[in-house]
DSSP file (Angstrom, degrees, kcal/mol; ACC not computed):
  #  RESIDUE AA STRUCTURE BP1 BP2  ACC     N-H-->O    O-->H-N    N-H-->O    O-->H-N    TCO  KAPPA ALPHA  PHI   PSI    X-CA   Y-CA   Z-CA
    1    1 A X              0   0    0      0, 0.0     2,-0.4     0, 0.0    16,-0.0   0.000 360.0 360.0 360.0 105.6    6.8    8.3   -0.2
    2    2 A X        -     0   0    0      2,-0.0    16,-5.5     0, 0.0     2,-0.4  -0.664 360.0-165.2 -76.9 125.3    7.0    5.9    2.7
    3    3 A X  E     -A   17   0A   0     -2,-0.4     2,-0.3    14,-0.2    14,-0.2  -0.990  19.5-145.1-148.8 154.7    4.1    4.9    4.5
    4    4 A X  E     -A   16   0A   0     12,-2.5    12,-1.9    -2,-0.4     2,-0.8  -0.885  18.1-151.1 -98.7 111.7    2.8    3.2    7.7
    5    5 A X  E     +A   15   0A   0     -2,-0.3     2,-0.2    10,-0.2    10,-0.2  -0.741  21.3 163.5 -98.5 123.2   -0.5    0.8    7.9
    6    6 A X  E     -A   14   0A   0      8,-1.9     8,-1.0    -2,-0.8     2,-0.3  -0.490  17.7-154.3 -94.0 176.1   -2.6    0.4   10.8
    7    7 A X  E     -A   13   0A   0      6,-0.2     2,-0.2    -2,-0.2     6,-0.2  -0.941   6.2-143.4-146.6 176.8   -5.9   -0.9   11.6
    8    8 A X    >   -     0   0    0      4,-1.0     3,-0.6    -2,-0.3    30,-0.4  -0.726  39.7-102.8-138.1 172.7   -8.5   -0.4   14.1
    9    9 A X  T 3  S+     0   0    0     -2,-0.2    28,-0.0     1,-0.2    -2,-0.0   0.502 112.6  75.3 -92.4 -29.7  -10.9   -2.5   15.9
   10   10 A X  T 3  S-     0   0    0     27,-0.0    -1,-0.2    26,-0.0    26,-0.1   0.524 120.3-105.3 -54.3 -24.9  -14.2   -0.6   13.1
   11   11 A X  S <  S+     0   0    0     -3,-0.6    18,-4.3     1,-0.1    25,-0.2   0.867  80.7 144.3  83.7  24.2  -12.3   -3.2   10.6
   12   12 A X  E     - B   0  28A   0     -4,-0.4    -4,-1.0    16,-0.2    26,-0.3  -0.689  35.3-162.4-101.8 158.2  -10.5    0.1    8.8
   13   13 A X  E     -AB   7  27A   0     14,-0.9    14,-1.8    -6,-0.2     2,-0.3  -0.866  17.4-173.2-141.8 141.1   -6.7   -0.3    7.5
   14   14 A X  E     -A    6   0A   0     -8,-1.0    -8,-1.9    -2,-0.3     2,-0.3  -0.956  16.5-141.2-140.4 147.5   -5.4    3.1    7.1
   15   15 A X  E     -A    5   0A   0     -2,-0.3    10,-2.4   -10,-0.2     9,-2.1  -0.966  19.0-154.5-122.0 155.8   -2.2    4.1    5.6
   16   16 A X  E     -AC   4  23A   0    -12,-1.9   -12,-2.5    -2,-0.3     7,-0.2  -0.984  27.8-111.1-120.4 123.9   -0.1    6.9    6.9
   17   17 A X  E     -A    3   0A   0      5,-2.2   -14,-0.2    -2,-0.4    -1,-0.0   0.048  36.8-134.5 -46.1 120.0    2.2    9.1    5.8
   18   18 A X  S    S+     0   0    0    -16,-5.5   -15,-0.1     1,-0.2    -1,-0.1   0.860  94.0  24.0 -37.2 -57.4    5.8    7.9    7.7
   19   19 A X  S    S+     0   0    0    -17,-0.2    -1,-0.2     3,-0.0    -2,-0.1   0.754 128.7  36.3 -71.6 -52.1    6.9   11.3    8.7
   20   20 A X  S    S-     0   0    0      2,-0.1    -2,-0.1     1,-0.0    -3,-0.0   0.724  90.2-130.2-110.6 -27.9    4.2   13.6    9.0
   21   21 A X        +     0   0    0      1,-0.2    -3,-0.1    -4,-0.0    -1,-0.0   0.590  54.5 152.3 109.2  -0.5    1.5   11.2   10.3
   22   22 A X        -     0   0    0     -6,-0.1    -5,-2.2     1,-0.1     2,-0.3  -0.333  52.8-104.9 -75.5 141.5   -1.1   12.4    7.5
   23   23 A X  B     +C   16   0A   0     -7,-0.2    -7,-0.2     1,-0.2     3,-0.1  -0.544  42.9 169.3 -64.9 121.3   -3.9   10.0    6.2
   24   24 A X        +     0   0    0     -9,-2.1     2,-0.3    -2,-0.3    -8,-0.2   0.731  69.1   1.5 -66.8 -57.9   -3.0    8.7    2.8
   25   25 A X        -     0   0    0    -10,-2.4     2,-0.5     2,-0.0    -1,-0.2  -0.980  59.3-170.0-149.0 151.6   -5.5    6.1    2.3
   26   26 A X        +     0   0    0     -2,-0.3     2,-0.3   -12,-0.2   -12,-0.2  -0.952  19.5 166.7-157.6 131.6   -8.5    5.0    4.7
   27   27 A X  E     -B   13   0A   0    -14,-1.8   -14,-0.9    -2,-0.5     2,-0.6  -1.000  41.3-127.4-139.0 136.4  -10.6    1.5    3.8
   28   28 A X  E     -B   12   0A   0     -2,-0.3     2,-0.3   -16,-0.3   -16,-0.2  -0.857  36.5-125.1-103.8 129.4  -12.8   -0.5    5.4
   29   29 A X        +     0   0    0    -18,-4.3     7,-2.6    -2,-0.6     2,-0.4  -0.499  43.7 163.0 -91.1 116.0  -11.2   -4.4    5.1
   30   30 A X  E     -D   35   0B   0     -2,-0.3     2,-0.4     5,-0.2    40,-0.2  -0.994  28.2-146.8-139.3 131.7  -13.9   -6.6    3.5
   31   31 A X  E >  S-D   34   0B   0      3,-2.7     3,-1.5    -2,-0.4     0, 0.0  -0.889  94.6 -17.2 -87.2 148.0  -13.7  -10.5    1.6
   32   32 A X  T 3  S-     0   0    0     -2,-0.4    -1,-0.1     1,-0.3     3,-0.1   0.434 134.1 -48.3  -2.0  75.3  -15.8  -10.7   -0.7
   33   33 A X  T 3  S+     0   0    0      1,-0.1     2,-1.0    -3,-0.0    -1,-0.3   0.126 107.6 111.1  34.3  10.2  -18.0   -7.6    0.7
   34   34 A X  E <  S-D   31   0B   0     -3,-1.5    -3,-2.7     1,-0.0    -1,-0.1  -0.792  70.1-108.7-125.5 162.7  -18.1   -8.5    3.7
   35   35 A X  E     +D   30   0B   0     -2,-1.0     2,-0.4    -5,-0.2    -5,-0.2   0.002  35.0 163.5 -54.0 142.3  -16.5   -6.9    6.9
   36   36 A X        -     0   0    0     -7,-2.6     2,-0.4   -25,-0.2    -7,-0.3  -0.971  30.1-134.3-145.8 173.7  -13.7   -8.4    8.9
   37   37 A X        -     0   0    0     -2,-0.4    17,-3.3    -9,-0.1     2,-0.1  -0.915  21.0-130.2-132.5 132.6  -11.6   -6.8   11.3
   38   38 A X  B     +E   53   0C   0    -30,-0.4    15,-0.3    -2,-0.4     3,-0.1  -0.373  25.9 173.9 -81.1 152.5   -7.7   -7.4   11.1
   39   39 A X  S    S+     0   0    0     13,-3.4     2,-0.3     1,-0.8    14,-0.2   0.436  71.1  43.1-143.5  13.9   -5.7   -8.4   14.4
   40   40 A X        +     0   0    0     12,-1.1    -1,-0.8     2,-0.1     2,-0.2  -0.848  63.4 179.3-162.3 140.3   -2.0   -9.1   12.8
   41   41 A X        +     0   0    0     -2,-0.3     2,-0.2    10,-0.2    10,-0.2  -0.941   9.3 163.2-135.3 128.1   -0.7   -6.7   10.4
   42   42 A X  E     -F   50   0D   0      8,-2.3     8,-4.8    -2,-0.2     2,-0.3  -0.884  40.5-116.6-166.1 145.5    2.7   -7.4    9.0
   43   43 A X  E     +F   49   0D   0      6,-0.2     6,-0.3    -2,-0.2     3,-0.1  -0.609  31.9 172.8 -63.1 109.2    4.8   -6.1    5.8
   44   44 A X        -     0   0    0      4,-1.0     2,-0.3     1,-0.5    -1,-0.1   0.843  65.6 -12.1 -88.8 -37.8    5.6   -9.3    3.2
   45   45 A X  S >  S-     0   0    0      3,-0.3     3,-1.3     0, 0.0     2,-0.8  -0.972  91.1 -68.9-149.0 136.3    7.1   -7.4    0.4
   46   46 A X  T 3  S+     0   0    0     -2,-0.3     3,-0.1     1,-0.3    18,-0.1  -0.293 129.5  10.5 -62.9 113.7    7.5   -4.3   -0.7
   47   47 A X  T 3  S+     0   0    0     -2,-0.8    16,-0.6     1,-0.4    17,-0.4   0.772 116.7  97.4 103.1  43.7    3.9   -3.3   -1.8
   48   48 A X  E <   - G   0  62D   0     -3,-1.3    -4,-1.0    14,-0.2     2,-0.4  -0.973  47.9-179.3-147.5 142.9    2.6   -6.5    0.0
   49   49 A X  E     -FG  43  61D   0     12,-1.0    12,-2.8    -2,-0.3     2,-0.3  -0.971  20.8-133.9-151.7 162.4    1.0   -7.2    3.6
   50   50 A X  E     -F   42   0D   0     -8,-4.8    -8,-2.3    -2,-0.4    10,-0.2  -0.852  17.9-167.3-115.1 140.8   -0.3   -9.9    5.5
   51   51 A X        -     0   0    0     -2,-0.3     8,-1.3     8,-0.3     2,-0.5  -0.867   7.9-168.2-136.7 112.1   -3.1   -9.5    7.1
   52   52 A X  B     -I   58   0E   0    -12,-0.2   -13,-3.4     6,-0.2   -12,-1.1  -0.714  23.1-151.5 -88.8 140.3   -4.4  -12.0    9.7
   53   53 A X  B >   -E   38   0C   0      4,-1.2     3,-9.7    -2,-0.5   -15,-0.2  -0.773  35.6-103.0-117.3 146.1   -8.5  -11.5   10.9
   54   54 A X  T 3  S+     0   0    0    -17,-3.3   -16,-0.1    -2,-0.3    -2,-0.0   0.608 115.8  57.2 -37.1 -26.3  -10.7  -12.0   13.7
   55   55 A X  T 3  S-     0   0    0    -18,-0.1    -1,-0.3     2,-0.1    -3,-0.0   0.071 119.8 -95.8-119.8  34.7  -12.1  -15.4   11.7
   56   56 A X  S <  S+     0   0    0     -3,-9.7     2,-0.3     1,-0.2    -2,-0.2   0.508  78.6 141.2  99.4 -11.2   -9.2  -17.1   11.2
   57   57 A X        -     0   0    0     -4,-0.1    -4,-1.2     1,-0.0     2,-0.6  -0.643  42.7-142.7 -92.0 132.2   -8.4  -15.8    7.4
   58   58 A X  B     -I   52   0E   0     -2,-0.3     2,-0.5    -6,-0.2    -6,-0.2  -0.777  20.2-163.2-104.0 133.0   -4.9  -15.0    6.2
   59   59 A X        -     0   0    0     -8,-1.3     2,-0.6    -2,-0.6    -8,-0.3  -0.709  15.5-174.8 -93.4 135.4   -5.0  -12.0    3.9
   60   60 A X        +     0   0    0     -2,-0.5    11,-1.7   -10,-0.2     2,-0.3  -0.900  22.3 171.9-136.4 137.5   -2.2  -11.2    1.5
   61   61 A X  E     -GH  49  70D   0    -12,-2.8   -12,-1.0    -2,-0.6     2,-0.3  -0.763  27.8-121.6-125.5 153.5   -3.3   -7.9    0.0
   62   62 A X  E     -G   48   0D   0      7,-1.7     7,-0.3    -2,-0.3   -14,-0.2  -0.667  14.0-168.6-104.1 172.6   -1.1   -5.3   -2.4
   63   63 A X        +     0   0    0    -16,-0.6   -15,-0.1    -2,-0.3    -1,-0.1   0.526  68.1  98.3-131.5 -28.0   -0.4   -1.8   -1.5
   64   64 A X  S    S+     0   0    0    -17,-0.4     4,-0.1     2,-0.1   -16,-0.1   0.907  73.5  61.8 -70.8 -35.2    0.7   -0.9   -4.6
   65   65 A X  S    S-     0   0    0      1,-0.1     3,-0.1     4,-0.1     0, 0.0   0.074 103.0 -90.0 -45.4-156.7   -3.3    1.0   -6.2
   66   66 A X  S    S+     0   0    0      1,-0.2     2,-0.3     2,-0.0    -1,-0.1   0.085 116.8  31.7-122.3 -13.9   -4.7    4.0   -4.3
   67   67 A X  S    S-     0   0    0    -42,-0.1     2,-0.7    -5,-0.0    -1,-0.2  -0.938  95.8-102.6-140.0 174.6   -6.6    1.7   -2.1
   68   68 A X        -     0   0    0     -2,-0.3     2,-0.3   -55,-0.1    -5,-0.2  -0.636  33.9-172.2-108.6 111.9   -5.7   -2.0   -0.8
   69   69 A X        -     0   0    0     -2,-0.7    -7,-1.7    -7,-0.3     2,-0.4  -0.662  21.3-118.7-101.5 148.8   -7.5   -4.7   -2.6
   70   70 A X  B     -H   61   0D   0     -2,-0.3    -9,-0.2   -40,-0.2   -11,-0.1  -0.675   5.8-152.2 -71.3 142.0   -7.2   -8.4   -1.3
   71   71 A X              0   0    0    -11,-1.7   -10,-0.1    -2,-0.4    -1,-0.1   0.133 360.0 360.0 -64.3   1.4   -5.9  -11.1   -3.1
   72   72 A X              0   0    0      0, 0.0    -1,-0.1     0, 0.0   -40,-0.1  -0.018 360.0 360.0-122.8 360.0   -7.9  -13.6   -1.4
């Protein structure tokens, strides 16, 4: 299964099924519970992303659970 993540401007990263466009996973992107909202998204590794945010924090997060925990 190949899938695509986006994010939105709510501070969501959702991943989507490649092909068929169907929601896989939907999360609201929090550090250490609180919200931040992503503005660079980018694939490091397979089952890895970078995720850069709105206050300056570089995320590198795994892909590989059922939802996308930080590493940070």
């Amino acid at each position: 299964m190949e899938t695509v993540y986006v994010t939105n401007d709510d501070g969501e990263i959702i991943g989507l099924d490649l092909h068929h466009g169907n929601v896989r996973r939907r999360r609201d992107l929090t550090v250490a519970g609180m919200p931040v909202v992503a503005t660079a998204l980018t694939v490091a590794d397979p089952g890895r992303l970078l995720i850069g945010t709105t206050d300056g924090r570089l995320l590198d997060c795994s892909t590989v659970q059922a939802v996308i925990e930080s590493a940070s």
